[in-house]
VMD Tcl script that draws the C-alpha trace (Angstrom):
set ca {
  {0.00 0.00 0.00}
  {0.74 3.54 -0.21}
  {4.17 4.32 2.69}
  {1.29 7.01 3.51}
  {-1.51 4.62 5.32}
  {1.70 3.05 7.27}
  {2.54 6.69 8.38}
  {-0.61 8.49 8.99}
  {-3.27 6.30 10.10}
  {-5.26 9.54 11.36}
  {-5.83 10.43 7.88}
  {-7.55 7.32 7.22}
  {-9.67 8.04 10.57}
  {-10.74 11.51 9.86}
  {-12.01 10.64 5.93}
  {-13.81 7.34 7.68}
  {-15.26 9.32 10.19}
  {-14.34 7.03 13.29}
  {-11.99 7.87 16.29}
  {-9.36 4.88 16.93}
  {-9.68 4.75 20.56}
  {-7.01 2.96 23.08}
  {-8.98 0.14 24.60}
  {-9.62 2.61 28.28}
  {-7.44 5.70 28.73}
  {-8.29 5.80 32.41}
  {-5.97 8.05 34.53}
  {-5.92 7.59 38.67}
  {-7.16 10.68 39.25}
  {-10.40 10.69 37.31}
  {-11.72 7.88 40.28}
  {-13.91 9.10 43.37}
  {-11.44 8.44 46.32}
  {-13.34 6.08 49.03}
  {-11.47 5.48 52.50}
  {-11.11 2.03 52.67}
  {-8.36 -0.73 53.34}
  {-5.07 0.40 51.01}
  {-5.72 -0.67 47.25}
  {-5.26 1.65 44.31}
  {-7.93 1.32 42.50}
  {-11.37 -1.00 42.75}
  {-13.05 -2.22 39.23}
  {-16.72 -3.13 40.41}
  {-15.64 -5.48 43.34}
  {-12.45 -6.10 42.19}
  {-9.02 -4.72 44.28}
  {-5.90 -3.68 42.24}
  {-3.25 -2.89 44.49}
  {0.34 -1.93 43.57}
  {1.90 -5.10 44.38}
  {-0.18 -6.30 40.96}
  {1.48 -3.72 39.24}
  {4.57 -4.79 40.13}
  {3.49 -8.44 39.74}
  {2.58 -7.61 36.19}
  {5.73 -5.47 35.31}
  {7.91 -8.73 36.62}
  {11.31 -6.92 36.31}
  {10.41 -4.77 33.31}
  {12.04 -1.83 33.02}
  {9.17 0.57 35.24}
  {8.98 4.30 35.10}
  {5.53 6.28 35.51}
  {4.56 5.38 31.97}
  {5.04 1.68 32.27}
  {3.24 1.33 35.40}
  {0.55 3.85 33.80}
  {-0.04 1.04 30.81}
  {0.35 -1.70 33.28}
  {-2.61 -0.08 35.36}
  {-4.75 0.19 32.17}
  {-4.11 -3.31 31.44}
  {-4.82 -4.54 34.85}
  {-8.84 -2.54 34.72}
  {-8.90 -3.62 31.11}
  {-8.97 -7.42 32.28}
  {-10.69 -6.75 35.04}
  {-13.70 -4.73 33.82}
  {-13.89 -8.04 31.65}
  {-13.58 -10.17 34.37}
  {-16.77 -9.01 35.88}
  {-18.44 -9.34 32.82}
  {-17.31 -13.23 32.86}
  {-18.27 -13.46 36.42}
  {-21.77 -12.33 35.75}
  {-22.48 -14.34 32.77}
  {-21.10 -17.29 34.02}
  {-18.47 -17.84 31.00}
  {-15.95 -20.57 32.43}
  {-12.52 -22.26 30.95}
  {-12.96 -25.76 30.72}
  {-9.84 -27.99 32.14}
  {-9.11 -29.59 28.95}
  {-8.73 -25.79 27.70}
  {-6.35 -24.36 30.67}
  {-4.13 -27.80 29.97}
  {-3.96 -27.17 26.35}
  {-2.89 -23.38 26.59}
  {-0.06 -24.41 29.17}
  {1.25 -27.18 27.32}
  {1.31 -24.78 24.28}
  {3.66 -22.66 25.81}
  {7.29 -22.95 24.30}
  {9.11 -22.12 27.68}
  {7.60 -25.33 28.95}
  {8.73 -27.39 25.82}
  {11.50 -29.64 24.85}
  {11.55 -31.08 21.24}
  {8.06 -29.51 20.95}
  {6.49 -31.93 23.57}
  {5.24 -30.61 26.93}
  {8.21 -30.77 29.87}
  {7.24 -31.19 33.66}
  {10.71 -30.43 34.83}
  {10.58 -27.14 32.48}
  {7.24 -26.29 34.04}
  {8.40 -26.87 37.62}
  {11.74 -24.85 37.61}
  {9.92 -22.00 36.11}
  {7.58 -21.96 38.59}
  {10.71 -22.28 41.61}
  {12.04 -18.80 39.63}
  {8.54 -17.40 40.25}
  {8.11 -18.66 43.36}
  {4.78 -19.86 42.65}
  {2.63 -22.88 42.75}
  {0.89 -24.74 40.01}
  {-2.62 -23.53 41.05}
  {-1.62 -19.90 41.41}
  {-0.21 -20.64 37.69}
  {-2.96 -22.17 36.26}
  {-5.09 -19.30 38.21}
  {-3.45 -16.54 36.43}
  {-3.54 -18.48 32.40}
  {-7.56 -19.60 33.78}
  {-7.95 -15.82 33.57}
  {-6.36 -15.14 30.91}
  {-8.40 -17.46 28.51}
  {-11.56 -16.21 29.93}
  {-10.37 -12.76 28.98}
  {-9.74 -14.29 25.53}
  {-12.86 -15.84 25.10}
  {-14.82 -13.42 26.26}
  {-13.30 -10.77 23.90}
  {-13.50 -13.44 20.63}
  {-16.46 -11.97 19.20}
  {-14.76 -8.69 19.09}
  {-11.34 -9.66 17.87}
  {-11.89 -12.73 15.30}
  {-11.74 -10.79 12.81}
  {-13.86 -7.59 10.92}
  {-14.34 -7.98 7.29}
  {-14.26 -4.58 5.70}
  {-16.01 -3.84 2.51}
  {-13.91 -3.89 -0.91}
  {-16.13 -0.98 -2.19}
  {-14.32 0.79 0.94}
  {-11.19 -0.18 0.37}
  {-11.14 0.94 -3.19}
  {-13.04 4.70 -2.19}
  {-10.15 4.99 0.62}
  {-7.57 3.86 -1.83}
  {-9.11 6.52 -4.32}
  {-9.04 9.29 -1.74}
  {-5.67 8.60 -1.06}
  {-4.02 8.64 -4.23}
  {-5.91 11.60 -5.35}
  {-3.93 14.58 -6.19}
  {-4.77 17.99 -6.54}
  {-3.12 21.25 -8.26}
  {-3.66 24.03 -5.64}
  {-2.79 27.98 -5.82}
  {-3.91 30.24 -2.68}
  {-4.12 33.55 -2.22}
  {-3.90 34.76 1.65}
  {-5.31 38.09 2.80}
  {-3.30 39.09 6.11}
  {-4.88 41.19 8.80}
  {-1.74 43.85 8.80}
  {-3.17 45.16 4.97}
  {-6.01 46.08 6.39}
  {-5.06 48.01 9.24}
  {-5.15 51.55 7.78}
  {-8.84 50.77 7.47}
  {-9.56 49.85 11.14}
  {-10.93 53.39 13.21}
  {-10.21 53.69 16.65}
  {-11.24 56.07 19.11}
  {-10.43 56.66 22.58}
  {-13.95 55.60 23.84}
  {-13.35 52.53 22.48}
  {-9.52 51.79 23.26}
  {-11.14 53.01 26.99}
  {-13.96 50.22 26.99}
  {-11.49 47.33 26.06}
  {-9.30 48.40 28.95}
  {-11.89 48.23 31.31}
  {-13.59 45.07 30.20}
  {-9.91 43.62 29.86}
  {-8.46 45.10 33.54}
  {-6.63 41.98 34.43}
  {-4.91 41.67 31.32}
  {-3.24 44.40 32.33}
  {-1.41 44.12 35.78}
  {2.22 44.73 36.29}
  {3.51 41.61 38.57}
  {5.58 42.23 41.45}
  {8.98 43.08 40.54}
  {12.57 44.15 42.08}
  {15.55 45.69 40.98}
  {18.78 44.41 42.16}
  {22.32 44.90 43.11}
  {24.95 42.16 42.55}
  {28.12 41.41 42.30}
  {29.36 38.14 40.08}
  {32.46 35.83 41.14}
  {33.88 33.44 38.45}
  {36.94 31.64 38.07}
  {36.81 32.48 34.37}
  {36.83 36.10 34.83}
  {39.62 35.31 37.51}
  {41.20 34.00 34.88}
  {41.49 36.73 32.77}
  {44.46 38.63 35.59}
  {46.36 35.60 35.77}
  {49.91 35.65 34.22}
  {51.61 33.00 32.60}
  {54.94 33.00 31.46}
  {56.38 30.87 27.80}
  {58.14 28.83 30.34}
  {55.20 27.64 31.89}
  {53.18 27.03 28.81}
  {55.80 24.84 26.85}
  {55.84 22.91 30.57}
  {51.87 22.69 30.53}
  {51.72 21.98 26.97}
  {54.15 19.17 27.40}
  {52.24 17.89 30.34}
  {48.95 17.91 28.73}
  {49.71 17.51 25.04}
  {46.69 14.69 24.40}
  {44.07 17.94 25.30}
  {45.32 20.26 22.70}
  {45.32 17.83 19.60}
  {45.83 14.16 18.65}
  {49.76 12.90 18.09}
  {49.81 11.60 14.60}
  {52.06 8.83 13.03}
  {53.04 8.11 9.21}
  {53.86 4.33 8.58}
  {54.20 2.22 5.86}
  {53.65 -1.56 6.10}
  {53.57 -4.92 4.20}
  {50.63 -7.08 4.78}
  {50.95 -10.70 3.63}
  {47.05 -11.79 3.99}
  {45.82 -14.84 5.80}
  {42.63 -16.21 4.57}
  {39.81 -16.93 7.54}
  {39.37 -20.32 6.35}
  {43.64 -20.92 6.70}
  {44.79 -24.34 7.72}
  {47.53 -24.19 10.78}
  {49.50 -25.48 8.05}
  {49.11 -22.46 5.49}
  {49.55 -20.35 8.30}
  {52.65 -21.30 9.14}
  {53.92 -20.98 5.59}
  {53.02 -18.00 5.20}
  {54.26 -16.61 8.71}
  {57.67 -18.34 7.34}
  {57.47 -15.79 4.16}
  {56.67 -12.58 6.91}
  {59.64 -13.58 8.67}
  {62.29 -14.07 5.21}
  {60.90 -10.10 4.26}
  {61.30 -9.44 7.42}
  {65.51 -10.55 7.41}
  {65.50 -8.59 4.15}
  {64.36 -5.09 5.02}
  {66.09 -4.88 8.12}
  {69.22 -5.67 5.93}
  {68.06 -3.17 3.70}
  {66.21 -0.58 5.00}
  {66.16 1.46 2.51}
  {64.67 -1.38 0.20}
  {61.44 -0.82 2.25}
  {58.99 0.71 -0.23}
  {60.35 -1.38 -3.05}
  {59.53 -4.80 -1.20}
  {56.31 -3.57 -0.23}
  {55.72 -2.80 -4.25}
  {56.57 -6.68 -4.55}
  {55.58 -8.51 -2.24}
  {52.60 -6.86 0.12}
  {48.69 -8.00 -0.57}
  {47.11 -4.77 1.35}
  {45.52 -3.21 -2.46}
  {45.20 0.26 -1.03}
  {49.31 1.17 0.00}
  {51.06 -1.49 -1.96}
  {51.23 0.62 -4.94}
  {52.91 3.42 -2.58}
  {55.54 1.27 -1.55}
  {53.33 0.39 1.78}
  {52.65 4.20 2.69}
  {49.96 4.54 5.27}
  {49.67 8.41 5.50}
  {49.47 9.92 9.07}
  {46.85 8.60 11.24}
  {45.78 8.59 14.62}
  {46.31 6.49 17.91}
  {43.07 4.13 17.60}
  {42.46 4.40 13.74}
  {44.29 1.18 13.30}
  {43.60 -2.64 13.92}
  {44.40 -2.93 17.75}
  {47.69 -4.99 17.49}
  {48.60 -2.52 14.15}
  {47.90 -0.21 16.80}
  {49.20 -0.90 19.80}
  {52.85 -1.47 17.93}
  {53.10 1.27 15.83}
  {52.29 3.90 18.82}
  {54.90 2.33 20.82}
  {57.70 2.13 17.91}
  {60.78 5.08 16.83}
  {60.85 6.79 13.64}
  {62.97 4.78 11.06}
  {62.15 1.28 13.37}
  {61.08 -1.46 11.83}
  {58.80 -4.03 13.59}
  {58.84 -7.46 14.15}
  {56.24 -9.44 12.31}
  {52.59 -8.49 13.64}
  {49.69 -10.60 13.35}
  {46.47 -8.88 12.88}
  {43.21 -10.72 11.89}
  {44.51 -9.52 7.56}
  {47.08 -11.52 8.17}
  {50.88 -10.50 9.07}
  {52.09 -7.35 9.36}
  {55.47 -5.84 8.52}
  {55.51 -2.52 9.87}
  {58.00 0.93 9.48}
  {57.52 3.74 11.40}
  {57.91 7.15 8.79}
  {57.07 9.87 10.85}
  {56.01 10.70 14.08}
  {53.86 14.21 14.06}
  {52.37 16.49 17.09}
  {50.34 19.88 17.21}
  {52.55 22.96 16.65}
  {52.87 24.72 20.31}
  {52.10 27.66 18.49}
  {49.26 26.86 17.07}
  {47.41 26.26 20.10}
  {49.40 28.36 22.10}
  {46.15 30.77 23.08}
  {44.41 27.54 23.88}
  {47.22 26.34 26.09}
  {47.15 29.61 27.90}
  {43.35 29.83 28.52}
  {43.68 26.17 29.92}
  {46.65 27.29 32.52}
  {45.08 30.57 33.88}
  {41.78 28.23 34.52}
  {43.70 26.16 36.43}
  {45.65 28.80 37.92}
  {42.40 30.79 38.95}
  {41.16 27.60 40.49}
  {42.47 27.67 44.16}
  {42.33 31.44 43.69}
  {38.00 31.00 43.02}
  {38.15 28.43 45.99}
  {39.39 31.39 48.44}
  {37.32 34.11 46.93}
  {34.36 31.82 47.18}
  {35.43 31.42 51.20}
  {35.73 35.47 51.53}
  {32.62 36.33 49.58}
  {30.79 33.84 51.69}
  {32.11 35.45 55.08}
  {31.88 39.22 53.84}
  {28.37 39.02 52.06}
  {27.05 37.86 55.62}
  {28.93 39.37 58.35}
  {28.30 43.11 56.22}
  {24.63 41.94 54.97}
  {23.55 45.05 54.44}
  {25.54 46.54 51.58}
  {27.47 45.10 48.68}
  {30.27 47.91 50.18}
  {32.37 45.08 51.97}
  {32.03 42.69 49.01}
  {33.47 45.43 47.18}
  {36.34 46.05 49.15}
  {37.55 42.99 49.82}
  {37.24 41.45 46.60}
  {37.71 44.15 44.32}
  {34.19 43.06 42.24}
  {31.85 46.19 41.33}
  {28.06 45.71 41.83}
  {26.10 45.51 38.77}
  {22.25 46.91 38.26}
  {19.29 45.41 37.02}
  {16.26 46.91 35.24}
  {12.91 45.45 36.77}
  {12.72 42.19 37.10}
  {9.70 40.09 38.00}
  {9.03 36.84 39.60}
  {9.11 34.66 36.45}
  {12.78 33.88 34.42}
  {12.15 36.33 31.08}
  {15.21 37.89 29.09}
  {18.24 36.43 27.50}
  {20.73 37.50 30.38}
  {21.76 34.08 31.87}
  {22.37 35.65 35.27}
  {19.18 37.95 36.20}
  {16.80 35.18 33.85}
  {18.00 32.55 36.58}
  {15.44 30.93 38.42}
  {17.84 30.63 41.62}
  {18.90 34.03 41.61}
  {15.35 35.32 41.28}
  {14.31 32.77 43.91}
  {16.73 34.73 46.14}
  {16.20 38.09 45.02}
  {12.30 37.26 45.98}
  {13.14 35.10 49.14}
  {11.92 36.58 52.68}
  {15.56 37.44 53.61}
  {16.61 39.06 50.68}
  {13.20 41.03 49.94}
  {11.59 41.81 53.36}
  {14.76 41.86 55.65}
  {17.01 43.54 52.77}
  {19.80 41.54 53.30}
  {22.31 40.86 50.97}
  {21.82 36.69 49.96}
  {23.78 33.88 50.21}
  {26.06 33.45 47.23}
  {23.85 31.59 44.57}
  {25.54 28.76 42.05}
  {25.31 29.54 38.65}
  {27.54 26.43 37.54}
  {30.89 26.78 36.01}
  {32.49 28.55 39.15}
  {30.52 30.85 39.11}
  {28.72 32.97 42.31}
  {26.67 35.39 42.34}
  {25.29 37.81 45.78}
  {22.39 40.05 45.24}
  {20.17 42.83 47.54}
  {17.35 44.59 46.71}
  {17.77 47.95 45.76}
  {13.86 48.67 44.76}
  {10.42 47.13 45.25}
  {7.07 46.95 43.16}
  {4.37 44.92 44.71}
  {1.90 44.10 41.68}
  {-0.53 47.13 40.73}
  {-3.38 47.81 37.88}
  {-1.77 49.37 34.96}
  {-3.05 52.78 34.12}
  {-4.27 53.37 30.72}
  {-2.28 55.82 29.69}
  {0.80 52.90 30.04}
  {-1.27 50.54 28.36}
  {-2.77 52.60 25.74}
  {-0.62 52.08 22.82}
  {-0.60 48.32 23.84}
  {-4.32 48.08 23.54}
  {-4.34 49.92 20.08}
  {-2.00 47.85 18.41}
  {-4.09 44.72 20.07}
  {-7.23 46.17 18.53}
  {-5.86 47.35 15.05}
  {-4.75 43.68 14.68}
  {-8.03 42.08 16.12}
  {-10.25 44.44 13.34}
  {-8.32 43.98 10.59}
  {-7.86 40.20 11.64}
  {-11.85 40.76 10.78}
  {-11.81 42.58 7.74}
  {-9.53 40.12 6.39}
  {-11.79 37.56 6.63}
  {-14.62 39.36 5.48}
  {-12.82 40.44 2.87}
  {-12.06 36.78 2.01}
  {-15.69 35.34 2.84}
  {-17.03 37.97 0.02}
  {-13.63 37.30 -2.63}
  {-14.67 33.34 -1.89}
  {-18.10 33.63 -3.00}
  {-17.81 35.96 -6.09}
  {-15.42 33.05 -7.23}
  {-17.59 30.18 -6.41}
  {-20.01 32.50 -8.39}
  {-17.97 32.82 -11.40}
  {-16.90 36.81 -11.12}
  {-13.25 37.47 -11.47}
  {-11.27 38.66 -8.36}
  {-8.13 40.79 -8.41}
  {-5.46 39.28 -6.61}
  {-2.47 37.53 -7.28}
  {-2.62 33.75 -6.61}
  {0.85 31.68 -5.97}
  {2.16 29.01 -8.08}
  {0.26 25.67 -8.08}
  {1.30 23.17 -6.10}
  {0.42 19.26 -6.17}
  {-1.02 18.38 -3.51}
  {-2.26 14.91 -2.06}
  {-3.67 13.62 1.25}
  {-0.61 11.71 1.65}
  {1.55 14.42 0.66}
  {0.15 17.37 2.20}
  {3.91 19.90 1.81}
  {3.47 21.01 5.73}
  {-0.12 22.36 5.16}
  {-2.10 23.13 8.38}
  {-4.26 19.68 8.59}
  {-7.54 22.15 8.62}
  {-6.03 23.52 5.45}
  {-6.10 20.35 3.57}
  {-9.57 18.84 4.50}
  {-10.54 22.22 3.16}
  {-9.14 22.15 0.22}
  {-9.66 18.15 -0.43}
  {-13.28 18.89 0.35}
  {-14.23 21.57 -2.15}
  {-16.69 20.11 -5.12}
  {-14.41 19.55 -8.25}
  {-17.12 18.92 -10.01}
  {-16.55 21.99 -12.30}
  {-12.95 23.58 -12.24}
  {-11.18 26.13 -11.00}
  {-13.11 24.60 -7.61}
  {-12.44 27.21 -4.86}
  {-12.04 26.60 -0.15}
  {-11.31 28.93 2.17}
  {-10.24 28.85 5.64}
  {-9.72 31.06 8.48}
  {-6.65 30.84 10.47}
  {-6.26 31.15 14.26}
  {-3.16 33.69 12.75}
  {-6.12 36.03 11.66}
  {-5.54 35.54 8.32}
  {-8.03 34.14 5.61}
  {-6.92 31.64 2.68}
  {-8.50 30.86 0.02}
  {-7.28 28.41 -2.24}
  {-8.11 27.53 -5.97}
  {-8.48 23.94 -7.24}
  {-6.73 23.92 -10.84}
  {-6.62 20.24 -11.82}
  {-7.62 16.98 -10.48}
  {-5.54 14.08 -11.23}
  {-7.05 10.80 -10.17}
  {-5.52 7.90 -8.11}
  {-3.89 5.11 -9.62}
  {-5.81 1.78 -9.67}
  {-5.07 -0.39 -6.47}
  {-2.89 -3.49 -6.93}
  {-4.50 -6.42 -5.42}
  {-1.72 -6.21 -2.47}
  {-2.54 -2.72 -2.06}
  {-6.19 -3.47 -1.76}
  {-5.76 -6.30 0.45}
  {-3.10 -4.28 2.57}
  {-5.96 -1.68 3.15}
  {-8.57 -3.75 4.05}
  {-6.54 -5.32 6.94}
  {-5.87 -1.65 8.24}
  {-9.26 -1.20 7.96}
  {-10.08 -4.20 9.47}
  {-7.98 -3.48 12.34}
  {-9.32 0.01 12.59}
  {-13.02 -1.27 13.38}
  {-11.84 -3.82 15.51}
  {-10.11 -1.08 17.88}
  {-13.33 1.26 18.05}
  {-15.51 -2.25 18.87}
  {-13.45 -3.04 21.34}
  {-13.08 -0.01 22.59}
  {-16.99 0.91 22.89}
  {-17.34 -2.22 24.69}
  {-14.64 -1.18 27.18}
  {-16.72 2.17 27.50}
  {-19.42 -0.33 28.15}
  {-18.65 -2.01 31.21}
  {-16.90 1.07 32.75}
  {-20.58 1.91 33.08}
  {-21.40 -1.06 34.66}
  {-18.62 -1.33 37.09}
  {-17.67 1.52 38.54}
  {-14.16 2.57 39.32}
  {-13.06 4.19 42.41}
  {-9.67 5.24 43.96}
  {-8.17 3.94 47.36}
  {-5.46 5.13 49.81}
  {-2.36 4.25 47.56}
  {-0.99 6.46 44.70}
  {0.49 4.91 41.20}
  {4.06 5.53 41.94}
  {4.41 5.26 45.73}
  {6.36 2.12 46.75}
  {4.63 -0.77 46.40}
  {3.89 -2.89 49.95}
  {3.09 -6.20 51.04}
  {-0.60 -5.42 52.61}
}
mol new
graphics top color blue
foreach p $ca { graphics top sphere $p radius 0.5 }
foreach p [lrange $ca 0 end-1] q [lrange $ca 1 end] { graphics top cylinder $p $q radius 0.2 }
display resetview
């Protein structure tokens, strides 16, 4: 079938008309809470505590959605349960012995096996009649819910209209009229601006706000006054070389390859052959590259007499590897075997990061470190000065040399881009009872990084009624938008039916675009099901929409291209979603069913307490 009805099984809901429902959504607290002996939730008469959730979870991987879905599960089979109890439905013995023979952990060879069925009930710690208990269920569960899930046959008539639908594509060109166009036509007077403020009053409250004083302590702006000398960035950089780029190495190699399927016999030959080139090139050095023309299998650097180019520590086989990186330029190795085969190996070249190239890096990383202790005692100072002097940023100053900063208003909630005042624990300070009402200066707050920060208040706003005159251009340009959000679509409801009545319309349309249900090109869902519902009966066909933007599109149907016929594994790929689809909603409305019959209430215990033994 289409890659679409795998994707976007919604689509196929909305043109059918039907909601695909989970079989009960049911969340904890939607149940009347009862005092009674600690469960979490009763289904008619039936208890479900949190040790069943656990039980059914049975070492699962549990968070808050896994227990949610093992909940569901639980008042799924138990609203059936009921049902069973009611009606009288039973599993017949012959049945439950059937369905646990049948299951493969309990097989050997395919025939039932006692001794498998006894050790996995040891694991479980549980008996053979709690066992068969628990499957007992489970098959009336099953046969109770038979009717609903053996199967829905779906018309082919459907199939084929839904195929149809889907394939269908369309060659669209809008034309959007925007509320800002028609703002020059929108009037305003002060009567009115007046009566929005006044029906609107709350909208327009200033919170509560401060403005603060602080001071900021950071080992990276410690770092800035620290002085390094060359001496003790070569020492550093030779210290702590692997930070500031990888150490590189050229060799050159020859492989003699051993094939996987190699008899000990082979091997050996060929290991013989490693070790005569071997005796040759260390007689020879020089001969190297021309050997490696000769006699090495590796396709890629025989041609250039073995060369390897630089690489990396790690980029290599891990006994190339490990040799290689431990190996002098101009050595030669002994033979290495790798899983290619043997290795010959001759270390070219041995390259590192120029010191001068990362020389600014080098730097930054040594005044870090050298600021470090120097932070640690700051931090110890700022800590005893902030207090003992708590109320001025005066001592701070003098003993640390740090000048206090000042903020604009801030309110309660993080706003702004400034990642000190827009922190949530620094405004949690600056609003706390010691910093706001006692107007002391706070403890210093962690920003992360080494970083501290200690503000005071300096200013305080409770929360008031804006006056209108603050307000006033606010409410204007809130207006201006909302009425020509209105003439836009006015403007568009009256366009839209002069061209559903055949009159021309000036305006400029955009390009047409194909479009498809399955292939929408990021169109608002609204947008489509207008567009895939106008009559194309007679063409240009016309839709329009209003958008929750305030602006009004109307879009013009140019062409209608037909879907291609469905293959038969299309067609029978549908009908099975379809099938499935109607399955889900019956089940589903039965569900609904016997919620309404058994009630559901909530007990003492919450989803994701701890579970206990009761």
């Amino acid at each position: 079938m289409f890659k679409f009805v795998e994707n976007n099984k919604v689509v196929i809901q909305v043109i059918l008309g039907l909601v695909a429902l989970t079989f009960v959504g049911f969340g904890v607290s939607s149940y009347s809470s009862v005092a009674e002996d600690p469960y979490l939730v009763k289904v008619g008469s039936t208890k479900i505590a949190l040790r069943d959730i656990d039980r059914e979870l049975d070492g699962q991987p549990v968070d808050a959605a896994a227990r949610q879905r093992a909940l569901e599960g639980l008042i799924q089979r138990s609203l059936i349960l009921n049902e069973t109890g009611k009606t009288g439905l039973q599993v017949a013995p012959m049945q439950l012995q059937q369905a646990i023979a049948a299951i493969p952990a309990f097989q050997d060879n395919g025939q039932f096996s006692l001794d498998k069925y006894k050790a996995f009930l040891d694991r479980r710690q549980m008996t053979g009649p709690q066992f068969e208990e628990r499957i007992g269920r489970d098959l009336l569960v099953q046969n109770q819910m038979e009717p609903f899930t053996a199967g829905q046959i779906s018309s082919h008539a459907v199939a084929e209209r839904i195929g149809q639908l889907l394939g269908e594509t369309r060659s669209v060109s809008a034309t959007v009229l925007a509320a800002p166009a028609f703002a020059s036509q929108v009037k305003l007077d002060d009567a009115t601006v007046a009566a929005y403020y006044k029906a609107n009053s709350d909208k327009f409250k200033a919170p509560e706000a401060v403005k603060l004083s602080y001071v900021v302590l950071s080992q990276a702006q410690l770092a800035q006054n620290v002085s390094v000398s060359d001496d003790e960035l070569h020492k550093f950089y030779q210290q702590h070389q692997a930070e500031f780029g990888q150490e590189q190495r050229r060799a050159s190699h020859i492989l003699l390859a051993v094939p996987q399927n190699a008899q000990p016999a082979d091997v050996a030959k060929i290991k013989a052959q490693a070790d005569a080139i071997l005796k040759q090139v260390r007689a020879n050095p020089a001969s190297f590259a021309d050997v490696a023309r000769a006699r090495s299998q590796d396709p890629g650097s025989a041609a250039k007499g073995g060369d390897l180019g630089f690489f990396p520590r790690g980029a290599m086989v891990k006994a190339f590897n490990d040799v290689v990186f431990q190996m002098k330029p101009g050595q030669i190795s002994e033979v290495v075997r790798s899983e290619f085969g043997f290795h010959i190996i001759k270390l070219e070249a041995i390259q590192v990061p120029d010191f001068n190239a990362v020389k600014d890096q080098v730097a930054q990383q040594l005044k870090l470190q050298k600021a470090g202790n120097l932070f640690r005692a700051q931090s110890d100072t700022l800590t005893e000065v902030a207090y003992q002097q708590g109320d001025s940023l005066k001592g701070v100053q003098d003993a640390l040399k740090l000048v206090p900063q000042q903020s604009g208003w801030l309110a309660r909630a993080p706003s702004g881009n400034d990642p000190i005042l827009s922190n949530p624990k620094v405004l949690d300070a600056a609003f706390g009872n010691d910093v706001l009402v006692k107007k002391h200066n706070s403890e210093p707050v962690d920003l992360g990084n080494n970083t501290l920060v200690v503000v005071r208040v300096t200013d305080h706003q409770p929360a008031h009624q804006l006056k209108l005159d603050e307000v006033r251009d606010a409410i204007k340009m809130q207006l201006i938008a909302m009425d020509g959000a209105k003439l836009a679509v006015a403007k568009g409801q009256a366009m839209l039916a002069d061209l559903k009545a055949g009159k021309p319309a000036a305006t400029q349309w955009t390009q047409p675009r194909d479009l498809s249900r399955q292939q929408g090109l990021g169109l608002p869902v609204a947008d489509l099901q207008a567009i895939f519902a106008a009559n194309t009966a007679k063409l240009p066909a016309y839709a329009g929409i209003k958008r929750a933007s305030g602006e009004y599109v109307i879009y013009r149907v140019e062409a209608v291209k037909p879907a291609p016929a469905l293959t038969p594994e299309q067609r029978a790929q549908l009908s099975g979603l379809l099938d499935n689809m109607n399955t889900n909603a019956q089940v589903a409305g039965y569900l609904q069913s016997l919620r309404a019959r058994y009630p559901l209430t909530g007990g003492k215990q919450q989803l994701n307490s701890q579970s206990q033994d009761e």
